[in-house]
C-alpha positions in Angstrom: -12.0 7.9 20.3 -10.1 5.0 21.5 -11.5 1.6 21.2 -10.7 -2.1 23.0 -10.3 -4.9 19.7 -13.6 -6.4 21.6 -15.4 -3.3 22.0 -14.8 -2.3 18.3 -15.6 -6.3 16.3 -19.3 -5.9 18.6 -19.8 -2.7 17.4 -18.4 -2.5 14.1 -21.0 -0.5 12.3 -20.7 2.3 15.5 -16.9 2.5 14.9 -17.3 3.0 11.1 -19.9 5.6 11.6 -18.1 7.7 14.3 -15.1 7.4 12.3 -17.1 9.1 9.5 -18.5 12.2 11.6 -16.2 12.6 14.1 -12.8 11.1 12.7 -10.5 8.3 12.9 -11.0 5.4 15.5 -8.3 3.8 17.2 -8.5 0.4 18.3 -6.3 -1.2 20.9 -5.2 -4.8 21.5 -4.3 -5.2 25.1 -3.9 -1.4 25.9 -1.6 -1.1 22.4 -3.0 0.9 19.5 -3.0 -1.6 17.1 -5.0 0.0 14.4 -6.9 2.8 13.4 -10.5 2.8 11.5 -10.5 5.8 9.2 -13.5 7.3 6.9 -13.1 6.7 3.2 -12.9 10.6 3.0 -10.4 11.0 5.3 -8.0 7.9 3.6 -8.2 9.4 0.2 -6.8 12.4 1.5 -4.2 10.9 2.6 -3.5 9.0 -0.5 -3.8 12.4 -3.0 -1.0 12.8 -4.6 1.1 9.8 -3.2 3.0 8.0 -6.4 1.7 4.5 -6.5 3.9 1.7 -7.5 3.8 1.2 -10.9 4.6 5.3 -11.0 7.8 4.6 -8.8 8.7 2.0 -11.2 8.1 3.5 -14.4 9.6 6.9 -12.5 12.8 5.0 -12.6 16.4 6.1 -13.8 16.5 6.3 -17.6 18.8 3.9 -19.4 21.1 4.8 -21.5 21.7 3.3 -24.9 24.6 0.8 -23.6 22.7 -1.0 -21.1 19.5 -1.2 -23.2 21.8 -2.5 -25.9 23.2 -4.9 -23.2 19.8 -6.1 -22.2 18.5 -6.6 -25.7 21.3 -8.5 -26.7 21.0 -10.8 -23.0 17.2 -11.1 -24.2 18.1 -13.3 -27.5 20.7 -15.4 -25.3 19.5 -18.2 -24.1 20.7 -18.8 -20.0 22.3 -22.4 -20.4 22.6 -24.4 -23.3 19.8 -27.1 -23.1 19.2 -30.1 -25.6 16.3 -31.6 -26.5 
């Protein structure tokens, strides 16, 4: 079902609950599909199996042992020379 922004903030709950039995909920801002209200079912379905961030990060290319070399030694190094 399609729902005006006006329509859906008065009748919040109603747009949740249909959303839940009958499916996801679009709402409109001046005839545009803005967004869309989804059940919590219907969202984690979407989400199964998706990487998250941290798994795309730590999925990353391996390094091999001259850059980690390269990076430990940076590590020690201090950036500028600063006197205190």
């Amino acid at each position: 079902m399609e729902w005006q922004l006006q329509d859906a903030k008065n009748q919040f709950s109603k747009v949740v609950q249909k959303a839940r039995r009958e499916g996801p909920q679009v709402v409109t801002l001046r005839g545009e599909r803005a967004a869309v209200v989804l059940s919590a079912r219907d969202y984690d379905t979407l989400r199964a199996g998706r990487p998250t961030l941290v798994d795309d990060l730590l999925g990353g290319p391996a390094w091999d042992d001259a850059l980690a070399d390269a990076v430990e030694v940076r590590a020690k190094t201090p950036s500028r020379d600063v006197a205190f």
